[in-house]
C-alpha positions as CSV (number, residue, x, y, z in Angstrom):
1,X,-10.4,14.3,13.3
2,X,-10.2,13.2,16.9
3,X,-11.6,9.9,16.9
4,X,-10.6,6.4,15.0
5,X,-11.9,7.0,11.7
6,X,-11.2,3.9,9.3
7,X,-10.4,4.6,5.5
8,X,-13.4,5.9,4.2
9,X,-13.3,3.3,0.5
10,X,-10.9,1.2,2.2
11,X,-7.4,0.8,3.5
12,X,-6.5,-1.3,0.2
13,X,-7.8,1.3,-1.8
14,X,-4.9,4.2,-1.2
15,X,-2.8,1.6,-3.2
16,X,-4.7,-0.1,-5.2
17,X,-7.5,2.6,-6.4
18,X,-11.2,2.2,-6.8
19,X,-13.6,1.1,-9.3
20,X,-16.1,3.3,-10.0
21,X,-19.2,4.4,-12.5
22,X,-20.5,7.4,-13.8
23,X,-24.1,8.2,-12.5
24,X,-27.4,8.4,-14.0
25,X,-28.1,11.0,-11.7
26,X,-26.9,14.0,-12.3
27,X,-25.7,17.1,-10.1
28,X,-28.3,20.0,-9.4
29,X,-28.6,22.6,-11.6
30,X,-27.7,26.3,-11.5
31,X,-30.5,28.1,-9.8
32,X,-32.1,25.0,-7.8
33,X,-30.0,24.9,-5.1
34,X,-26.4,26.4,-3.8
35,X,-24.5,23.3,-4.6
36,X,-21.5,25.2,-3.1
37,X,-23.0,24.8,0.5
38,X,-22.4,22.0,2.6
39,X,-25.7,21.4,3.9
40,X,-28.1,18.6,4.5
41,X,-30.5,18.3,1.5
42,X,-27.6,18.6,-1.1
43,X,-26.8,15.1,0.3
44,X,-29.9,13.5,-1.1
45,X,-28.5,13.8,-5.0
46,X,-25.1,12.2,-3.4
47,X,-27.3,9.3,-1.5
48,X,-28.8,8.7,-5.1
49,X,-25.4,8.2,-6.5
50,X,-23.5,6.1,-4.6
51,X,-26.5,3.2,-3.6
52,X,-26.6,3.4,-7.3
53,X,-23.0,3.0,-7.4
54,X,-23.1,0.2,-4.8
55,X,-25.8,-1.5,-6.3
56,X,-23.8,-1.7,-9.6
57,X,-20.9,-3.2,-7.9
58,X,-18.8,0.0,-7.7
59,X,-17.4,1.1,-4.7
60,X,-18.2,5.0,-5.8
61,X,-20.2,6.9,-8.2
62,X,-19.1,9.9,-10.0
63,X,-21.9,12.6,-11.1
64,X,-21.9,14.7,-14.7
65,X,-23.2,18.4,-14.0
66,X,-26.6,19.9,-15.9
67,X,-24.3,20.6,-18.9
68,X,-22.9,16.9,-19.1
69,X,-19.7,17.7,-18.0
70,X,-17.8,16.1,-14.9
71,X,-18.6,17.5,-11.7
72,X,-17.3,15.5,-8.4
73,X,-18.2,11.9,-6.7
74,X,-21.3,11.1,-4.5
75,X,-19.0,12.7,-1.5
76,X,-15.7,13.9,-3.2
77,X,-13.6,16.5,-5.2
78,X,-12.3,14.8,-8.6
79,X,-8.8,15.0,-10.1
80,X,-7.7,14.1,-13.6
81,X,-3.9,13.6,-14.4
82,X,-3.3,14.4,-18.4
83,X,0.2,14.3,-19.3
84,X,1.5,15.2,-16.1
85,X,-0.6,18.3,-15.6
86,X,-3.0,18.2,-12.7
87,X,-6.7,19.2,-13.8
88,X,-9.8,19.3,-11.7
89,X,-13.3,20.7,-12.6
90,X,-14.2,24.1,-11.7
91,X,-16.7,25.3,-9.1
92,X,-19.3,26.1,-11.8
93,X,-19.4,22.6,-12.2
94,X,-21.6,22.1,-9.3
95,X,-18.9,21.3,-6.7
96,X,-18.4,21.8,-3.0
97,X,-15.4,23.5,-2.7
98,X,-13.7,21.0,-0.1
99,X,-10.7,21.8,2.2
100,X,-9.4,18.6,0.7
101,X,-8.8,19.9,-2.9
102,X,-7.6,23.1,-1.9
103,X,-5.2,21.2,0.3
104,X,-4.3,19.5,-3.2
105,X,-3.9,22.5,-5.2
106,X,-2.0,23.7,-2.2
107,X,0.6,20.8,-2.2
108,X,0.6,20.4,-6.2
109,X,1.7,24.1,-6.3
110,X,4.8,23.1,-4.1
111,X,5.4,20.2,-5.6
112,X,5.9,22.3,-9.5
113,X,2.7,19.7,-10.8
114,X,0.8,22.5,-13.4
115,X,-2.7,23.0,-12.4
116,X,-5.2,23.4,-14.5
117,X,-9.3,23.9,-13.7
118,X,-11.8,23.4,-16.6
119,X,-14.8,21.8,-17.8
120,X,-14.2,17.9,-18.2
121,X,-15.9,16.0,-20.7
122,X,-17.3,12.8,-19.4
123,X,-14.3,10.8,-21.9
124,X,-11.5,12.5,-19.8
125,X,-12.3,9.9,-17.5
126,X,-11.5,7.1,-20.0
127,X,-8.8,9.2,-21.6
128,X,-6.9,10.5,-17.9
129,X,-3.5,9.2,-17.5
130,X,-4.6,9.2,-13.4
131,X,-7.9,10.2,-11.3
132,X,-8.0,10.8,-7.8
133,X,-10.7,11.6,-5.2
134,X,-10.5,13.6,-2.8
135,X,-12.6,14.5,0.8
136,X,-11.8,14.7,4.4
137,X,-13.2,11.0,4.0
138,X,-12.0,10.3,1.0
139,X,-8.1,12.0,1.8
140,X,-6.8,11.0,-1.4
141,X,-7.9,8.1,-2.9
142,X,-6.9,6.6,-6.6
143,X,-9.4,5.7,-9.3
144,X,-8.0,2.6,-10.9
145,X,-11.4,1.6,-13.5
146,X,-14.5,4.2,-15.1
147,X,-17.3,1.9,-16.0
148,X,-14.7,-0.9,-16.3
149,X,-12.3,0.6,-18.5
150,X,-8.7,0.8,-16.8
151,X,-7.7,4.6,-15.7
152,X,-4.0,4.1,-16.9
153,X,-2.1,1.1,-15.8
154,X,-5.0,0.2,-13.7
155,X,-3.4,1.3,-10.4
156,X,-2.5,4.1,-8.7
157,X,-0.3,6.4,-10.2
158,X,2.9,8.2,-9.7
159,X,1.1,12.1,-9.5
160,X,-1.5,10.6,-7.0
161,X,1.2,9.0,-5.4
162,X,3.8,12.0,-4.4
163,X,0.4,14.5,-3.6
164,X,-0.8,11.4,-1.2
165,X,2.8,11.2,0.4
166,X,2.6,15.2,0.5
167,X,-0.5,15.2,2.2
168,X,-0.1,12.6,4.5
169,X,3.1,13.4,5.8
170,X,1.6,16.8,6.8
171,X,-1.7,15.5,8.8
172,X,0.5,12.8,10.2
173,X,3.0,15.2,11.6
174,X,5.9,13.5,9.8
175,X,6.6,17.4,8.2
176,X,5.9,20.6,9.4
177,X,2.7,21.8,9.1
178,X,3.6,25.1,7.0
179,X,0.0,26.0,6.1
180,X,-1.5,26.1,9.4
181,X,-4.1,23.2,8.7
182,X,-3.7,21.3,11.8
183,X,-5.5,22.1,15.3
184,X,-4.2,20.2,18.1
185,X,-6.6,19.3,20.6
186,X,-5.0,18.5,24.1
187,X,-6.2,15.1,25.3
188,X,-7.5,14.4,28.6
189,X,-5.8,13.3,31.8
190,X,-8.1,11.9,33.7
191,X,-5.8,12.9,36.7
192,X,-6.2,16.2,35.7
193,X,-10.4,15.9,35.5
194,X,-10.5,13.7,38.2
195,X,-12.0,10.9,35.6
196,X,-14.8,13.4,34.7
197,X,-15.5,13.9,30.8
């Protein structure tokens, strides 16, 4: 990004995790809209789910697809830790596919962390040793209570920890950038634009 953006859920919350709830509202169907495309209307369902979320006292909502299953958060990609292995729902769930998560797969595939996509019934999230959202907002952020039950130890966990190290020490330049995600954008010297912008 090239302005100050503050941590979308928090600065607190890459440490200490997030509570959040699983929606009434659902995810769209198959065959009402391309829940695959990033565009404007797709954001109403994801409006519906987090005021619900916030009006509960959550600081996120996380949506179940048409078939019940786990799909994503209001504005995030979801990842399950069970048993070390790193799982995330598929795009049939009714997902974006966001750069994020790939980024995640990405890094969990150097780090040796088994991936696995599949269907996730809604008690994974009470049963996951970790969870994890993920979004260009988002970046990585631990889920630390579903609907008030602890994810784990209650805290951020070691999986979400070494993929958050991973990640940030590529978009803050502290490794190489060895898969070409970063675009540097020259700043302006006002000398140079004689002040103009």
């Amino acid at each position: 990004m090239v302005w100050d953006w503050g941590k979308y859920l928090g600065q607190e919350a890459l440490e200490q995790g997030v509570d959040v709830c699983v929606s009434s509202w659902t995810r769209m169907a198959p065959n009402t809209l391309p829940a695959m495309a990033k565009s404007a209307g797709n954001y109403l369902n994801s409006q519906l789910i987090k005021i619900e979320a916030v009006k509960g006292g959550f600081a996120e909502g996380i949506a179940l697809d048409a078939g019940g299953y786990v799909s994503e958060g209001s504005g995030e990609n979801l990842f399950a830790v069970v048993k070390g292995k790193l799982v995330t729902t598929p795009l049939v769930s009714s997902i974006l596919p966001g750069i994020t998560r790939d980024s995640v797969l990405t890094l969990a595939k150097k780090l040796g962390i088994e991936i696995q996509e599949k269907a996730l019934p809604r008690e994974m999230l009470y049963l996951a040793d970790e969870l994890f959202f993920t979004g260009t907002a988002a970046e990585i952020t631990p889920i630390r209570s579903v609907d008030r039950h602890p994810v784990g130890a209650g805290k951020r966990g070691p999986v979400t920890a070494a993929l958050q190290k991973a990640f940030f020490d590529v978009i803050e330049c502290r490794t190489a950038d060895e898969h070409g995600w970063l675009t540097f954008v020259p700043a302006l010297v006002a000398a140079a634009t004689g002040g103009a912008r």
